[in-house]
N, CA, C and O atoms as a GROMACS GRO file, in nm:
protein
  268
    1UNK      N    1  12.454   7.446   8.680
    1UNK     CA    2  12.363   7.422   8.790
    1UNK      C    3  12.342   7.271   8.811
    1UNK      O    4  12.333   7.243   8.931
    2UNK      N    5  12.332   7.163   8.724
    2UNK     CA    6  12.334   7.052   8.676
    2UNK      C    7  12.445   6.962   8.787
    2UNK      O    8  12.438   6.879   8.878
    3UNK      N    9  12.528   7.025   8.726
    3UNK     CA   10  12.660   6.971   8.860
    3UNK      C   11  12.655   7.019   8.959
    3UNK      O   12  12.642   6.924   9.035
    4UNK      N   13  12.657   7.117   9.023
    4UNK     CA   14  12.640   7.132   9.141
    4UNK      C   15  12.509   7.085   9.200
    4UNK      O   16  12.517   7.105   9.321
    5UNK      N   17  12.410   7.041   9.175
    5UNK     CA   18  12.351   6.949   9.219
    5UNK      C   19  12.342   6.857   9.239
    5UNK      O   20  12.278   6.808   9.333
    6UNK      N   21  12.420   6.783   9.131
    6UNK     CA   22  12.506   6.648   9.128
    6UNK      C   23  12.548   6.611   9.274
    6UNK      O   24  12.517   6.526   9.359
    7UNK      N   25  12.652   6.741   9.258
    7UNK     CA   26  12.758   6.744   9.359
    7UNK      C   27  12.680   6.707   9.480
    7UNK      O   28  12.693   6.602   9.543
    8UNK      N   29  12.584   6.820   9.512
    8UNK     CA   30  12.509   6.818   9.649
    8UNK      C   31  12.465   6.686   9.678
    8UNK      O   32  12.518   6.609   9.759
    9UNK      N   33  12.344   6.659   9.594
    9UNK     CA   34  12.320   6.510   9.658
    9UNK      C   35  12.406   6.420   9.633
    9UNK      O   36  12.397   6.320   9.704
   10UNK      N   37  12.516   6.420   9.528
   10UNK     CA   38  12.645   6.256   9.555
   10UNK      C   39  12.673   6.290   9.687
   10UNK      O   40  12.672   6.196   9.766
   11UNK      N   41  12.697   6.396   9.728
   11UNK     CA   42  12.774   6.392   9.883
   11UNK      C   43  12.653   6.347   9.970
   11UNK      O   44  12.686   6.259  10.050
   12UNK      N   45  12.501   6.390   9.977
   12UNK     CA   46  12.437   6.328  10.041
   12UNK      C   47  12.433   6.153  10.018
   12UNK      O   48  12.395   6.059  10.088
   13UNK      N   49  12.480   6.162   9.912
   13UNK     CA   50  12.421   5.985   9.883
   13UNK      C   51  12.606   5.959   9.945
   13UNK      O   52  12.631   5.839   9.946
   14UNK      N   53  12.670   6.004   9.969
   14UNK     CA   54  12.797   5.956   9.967
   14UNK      C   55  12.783   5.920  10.128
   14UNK      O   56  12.808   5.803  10.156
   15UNK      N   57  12.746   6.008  10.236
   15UNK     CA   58  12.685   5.961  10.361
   15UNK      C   59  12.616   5.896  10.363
   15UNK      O   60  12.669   5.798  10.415
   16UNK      N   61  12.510   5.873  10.339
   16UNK     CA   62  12.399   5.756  10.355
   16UNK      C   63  12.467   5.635  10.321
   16UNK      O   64  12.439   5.535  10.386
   17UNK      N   65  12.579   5.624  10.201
   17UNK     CA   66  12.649   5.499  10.198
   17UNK      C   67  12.761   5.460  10.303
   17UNK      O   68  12.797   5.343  10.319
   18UNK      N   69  12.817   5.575  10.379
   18UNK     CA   70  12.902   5.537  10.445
   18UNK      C   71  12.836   5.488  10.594
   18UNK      O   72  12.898   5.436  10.686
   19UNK      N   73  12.708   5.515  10.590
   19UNK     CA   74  12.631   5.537  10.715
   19UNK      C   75  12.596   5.371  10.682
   19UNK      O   76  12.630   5.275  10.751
   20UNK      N   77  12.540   5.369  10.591
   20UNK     CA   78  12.489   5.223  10.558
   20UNK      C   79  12.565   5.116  10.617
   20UNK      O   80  12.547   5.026  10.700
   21UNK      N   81  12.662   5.162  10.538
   21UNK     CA   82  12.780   4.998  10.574
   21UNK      C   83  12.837   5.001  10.717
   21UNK      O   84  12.881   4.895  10.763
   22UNK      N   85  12.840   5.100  10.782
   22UNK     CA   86  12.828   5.072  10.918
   22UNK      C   87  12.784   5.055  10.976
   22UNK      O   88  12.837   5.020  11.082
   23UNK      N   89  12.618   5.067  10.961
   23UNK     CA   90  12.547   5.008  11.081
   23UNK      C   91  12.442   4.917  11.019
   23UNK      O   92  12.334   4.888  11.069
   24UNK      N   93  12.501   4.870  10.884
   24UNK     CA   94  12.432   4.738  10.800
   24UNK      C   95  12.266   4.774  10.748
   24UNK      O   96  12.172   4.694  10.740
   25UNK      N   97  12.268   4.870  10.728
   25UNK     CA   98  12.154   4.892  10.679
   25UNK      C   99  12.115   4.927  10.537
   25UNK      O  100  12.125   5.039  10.488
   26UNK      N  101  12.071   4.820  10.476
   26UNK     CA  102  12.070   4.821  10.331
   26UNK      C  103  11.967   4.899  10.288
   26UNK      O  104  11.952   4.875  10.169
   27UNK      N  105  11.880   4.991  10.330
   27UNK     CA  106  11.812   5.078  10.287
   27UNK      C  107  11.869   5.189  10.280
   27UNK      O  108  11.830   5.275  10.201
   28UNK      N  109  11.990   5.208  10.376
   28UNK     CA  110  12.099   5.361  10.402
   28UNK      C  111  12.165   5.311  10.244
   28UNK      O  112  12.178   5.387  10.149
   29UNK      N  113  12.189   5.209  10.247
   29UNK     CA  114  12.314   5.147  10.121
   29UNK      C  115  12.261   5.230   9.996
   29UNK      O  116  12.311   5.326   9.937
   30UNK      N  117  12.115   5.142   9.972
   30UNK     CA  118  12.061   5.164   9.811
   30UNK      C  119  12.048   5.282   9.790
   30UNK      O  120  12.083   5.323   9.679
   31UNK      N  121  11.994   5.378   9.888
   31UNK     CA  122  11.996   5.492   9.871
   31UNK      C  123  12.064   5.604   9.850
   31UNK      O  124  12.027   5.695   9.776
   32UNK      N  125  12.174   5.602   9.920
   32UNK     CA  126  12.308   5.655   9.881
   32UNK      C  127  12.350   5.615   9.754
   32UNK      O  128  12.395   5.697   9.674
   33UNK      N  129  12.343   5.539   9.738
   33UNK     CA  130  12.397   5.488   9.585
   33UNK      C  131  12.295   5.543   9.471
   33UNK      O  132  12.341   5.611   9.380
   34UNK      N  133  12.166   5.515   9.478
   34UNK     CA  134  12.089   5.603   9.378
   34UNK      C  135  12.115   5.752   9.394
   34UNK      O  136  12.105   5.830   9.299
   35UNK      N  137  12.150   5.791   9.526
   35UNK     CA  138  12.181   5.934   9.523
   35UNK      C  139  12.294   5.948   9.427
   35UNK      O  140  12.297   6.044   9.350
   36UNK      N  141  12.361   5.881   9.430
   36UNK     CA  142  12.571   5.937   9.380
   36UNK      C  143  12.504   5.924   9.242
   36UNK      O  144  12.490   6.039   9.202
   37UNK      N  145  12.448   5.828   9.137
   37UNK     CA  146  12.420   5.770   9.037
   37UNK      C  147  12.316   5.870   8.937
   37UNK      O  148  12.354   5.914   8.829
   38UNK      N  149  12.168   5.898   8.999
   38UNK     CA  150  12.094   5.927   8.953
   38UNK      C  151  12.097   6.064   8.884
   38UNK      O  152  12.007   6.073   8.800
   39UNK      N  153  12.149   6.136   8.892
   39UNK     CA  154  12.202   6.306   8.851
   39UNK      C  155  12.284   6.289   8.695
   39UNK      O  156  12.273   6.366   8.601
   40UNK      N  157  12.372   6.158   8.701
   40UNK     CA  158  12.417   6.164   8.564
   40UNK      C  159  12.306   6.122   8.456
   40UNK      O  160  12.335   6.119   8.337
   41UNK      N  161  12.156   6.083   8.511
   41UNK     CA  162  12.030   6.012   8.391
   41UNK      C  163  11.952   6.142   8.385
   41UNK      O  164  11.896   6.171   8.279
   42UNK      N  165  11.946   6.203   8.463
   42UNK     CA  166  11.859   6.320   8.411
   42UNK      C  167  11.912   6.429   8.391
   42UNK      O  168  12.019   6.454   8.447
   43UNK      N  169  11.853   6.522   8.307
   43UNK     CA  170  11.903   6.659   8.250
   43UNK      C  171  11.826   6.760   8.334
   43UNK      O  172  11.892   6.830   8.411
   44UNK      N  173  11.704   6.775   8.329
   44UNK     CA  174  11.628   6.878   8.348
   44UNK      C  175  11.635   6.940   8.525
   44UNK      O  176  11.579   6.854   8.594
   45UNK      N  177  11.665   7.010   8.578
   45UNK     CA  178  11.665   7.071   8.711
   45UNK      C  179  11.582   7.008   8.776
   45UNK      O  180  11.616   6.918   8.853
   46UNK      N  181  11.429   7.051   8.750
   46UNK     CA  182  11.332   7.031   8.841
   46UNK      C  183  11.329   6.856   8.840
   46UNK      O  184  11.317   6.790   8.943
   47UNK      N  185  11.337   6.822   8.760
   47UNK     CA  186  11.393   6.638   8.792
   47UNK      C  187  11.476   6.595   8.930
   47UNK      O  188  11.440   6.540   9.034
   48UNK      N  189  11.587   6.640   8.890
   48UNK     CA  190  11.642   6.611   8.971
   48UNK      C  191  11.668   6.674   9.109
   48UNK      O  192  11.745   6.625   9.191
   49UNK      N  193  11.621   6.748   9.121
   49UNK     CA  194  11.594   6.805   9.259
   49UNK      C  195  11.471   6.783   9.300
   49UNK      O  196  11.446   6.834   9.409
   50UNK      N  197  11.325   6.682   9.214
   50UNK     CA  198  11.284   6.673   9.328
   50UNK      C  199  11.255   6.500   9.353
   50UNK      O  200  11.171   6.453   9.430
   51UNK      N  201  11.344   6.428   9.266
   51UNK     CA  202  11.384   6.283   9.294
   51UNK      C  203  11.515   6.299   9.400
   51UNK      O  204  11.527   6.232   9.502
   52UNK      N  205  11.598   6.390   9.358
   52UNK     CA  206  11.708   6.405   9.475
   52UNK      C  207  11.635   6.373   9.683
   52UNK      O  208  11.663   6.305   9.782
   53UNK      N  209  11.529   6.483   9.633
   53UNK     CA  210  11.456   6.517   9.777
   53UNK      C  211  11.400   6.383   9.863
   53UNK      O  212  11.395   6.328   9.973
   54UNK      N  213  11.361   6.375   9.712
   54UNK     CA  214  11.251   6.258   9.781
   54UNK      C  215  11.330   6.164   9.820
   54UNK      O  216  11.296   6.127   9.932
   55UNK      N  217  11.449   6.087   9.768
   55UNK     CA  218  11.540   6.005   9.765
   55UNK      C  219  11.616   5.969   9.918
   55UNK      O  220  11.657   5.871   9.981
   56UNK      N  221  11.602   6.166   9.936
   56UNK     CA  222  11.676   6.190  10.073
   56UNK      C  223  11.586   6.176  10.196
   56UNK      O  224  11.624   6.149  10.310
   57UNK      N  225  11.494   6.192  10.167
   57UNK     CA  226  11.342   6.162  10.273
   57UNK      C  227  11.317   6.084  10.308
   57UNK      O  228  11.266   6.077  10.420
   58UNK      N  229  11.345   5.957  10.211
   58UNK     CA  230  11.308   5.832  10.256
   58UNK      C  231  11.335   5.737  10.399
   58UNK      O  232  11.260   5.673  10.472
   59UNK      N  233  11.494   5.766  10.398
   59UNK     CA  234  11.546   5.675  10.544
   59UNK      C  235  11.489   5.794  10.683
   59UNK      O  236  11.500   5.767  10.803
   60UNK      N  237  11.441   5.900  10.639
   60UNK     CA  238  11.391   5.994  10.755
   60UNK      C  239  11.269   5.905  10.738
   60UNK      O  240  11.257   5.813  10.819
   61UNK      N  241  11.203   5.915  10.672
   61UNK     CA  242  11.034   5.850  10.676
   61UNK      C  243  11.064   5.716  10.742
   61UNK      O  244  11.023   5.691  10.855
   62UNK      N  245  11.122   5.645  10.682
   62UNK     CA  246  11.115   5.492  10.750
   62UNK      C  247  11.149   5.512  10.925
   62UNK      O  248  11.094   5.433  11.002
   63UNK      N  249  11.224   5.602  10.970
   63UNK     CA  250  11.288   5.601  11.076
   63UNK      C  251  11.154   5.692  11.172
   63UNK      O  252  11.145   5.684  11.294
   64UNK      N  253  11.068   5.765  11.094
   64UNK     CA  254  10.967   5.802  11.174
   64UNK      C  255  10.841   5.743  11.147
   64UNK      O  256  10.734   5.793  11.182
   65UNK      N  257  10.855   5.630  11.082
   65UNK     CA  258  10.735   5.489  11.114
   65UNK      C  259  10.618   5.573  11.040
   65UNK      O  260  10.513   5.597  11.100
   66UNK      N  261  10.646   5.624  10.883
   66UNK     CA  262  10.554   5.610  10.818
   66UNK      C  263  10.529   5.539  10.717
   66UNK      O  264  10.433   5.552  10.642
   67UNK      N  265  10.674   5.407  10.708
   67UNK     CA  266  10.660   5.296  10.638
   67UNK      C  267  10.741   5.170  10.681
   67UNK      O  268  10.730   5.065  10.618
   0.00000   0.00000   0.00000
């Protein structure tokens, strides 16, 4: 289960990086990259699915001006 969650968000973080470097946005960058990265530091499920989430929320939040 571990990996396939992996899996799920590296591919989300794998867009947000490709998204990044094209339209220069270093908040798309970092984030994608903690996405691909962060799954190999934690063990436990509920960890990482709900740092995954939040991780993924973020460039939505900034983009609807709640930071």
């Amino acid at each position: 289960m571990i990996l396939f969650l992996g899996l799920i968000f590296g591919a989300v973080g794998t867009v947000y990086l490709i998204y990044g470097k094209k339209e220069h946005d270093a908040l798309f960058v970092i984030v994608g990259f903690l996405l691909i990265i962060y799954p190999y530091v934690f063990s436990n499920i509920i960890m990482i699915i709900a740092i995954g989430i939040a991780l993924s929320l973020v460039p939505v939040a900034r983009s609807k001006g709640l930071f």
